[in-house]
N, C-alpha and C positions, 0 to 999 in steps of 0.2 A: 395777327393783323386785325386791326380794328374797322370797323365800316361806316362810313357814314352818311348818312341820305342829306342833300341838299337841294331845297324846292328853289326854283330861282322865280322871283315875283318882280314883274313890273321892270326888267332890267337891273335889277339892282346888284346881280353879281355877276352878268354877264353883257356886253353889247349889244348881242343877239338874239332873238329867238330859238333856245334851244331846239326845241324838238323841227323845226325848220332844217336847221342847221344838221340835224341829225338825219331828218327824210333825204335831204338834200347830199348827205355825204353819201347813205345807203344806196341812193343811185349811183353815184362816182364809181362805188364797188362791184354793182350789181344792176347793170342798165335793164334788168327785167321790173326793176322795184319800180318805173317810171308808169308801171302800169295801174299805180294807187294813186298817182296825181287827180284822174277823175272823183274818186272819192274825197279825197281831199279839198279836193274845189266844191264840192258842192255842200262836203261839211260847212266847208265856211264859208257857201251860201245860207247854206240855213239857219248859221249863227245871224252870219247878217239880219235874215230876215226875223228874226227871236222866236223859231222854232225851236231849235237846238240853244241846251246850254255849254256854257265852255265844254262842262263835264262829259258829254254827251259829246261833241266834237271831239273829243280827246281822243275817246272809246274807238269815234268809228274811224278816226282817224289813223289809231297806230295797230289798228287790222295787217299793214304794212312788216309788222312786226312777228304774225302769227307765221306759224310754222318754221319760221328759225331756232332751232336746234339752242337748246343752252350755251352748248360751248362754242357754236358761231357766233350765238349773238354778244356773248362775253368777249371775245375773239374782237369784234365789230367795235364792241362800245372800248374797249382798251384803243384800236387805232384810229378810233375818233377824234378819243381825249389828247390821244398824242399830234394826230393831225390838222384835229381843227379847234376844239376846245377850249384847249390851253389858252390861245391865239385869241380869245375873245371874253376872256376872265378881266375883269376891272384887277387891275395889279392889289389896288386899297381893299378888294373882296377879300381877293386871297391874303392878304398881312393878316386881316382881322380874325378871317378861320384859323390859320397857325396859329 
């Protein structure tokens, strides 16, 4: 099986904000994860204010992520893709990736 990484920029192959989309599923599964929204808000306070760069928002933002087990989090991102992902793909992304 072959793998492939896909950066999504700007909306252009998805409607959504992924990684939103992804903070926001891991609570559906796991209402403890609700406890990184304070971090996460004040990430992107400080992007706002041009403390932080994206990169650096990213960092402190998917903190949310540490300590999940590979095969949870493998686990996680599988019924994501299946649950919400799919669901929010530009149909024209996906023809063009195939």
């Amino acid at each position: 099986m072959k793998k492939l990484a896909i950066f999504d920029i700007d909306y252009t192959i998805t409607r959504k904000e992924t990684l939103m989309e992804f903070f926001k599923y891991s609570i559906s599964k796991d209402k403890r994860n609700i406890r990184f929204l304070p971090r996460a808000a004040f990430s992107g306070l400080m992007y706002v204010m041009k403390v932080y760069d994206e990169k650096k928002v990213k960092e402190k933002f998917l903190k949310f992520i540490d300590g999940i087990k590979e095969e949870d989090l493998s686990v996680l991102v599988k019924d994501f893709y299946r649950d919400r992902l799919q669901n929010i793909v530009y149909e024209d992304a996906l023809k063009m990736m195939r």
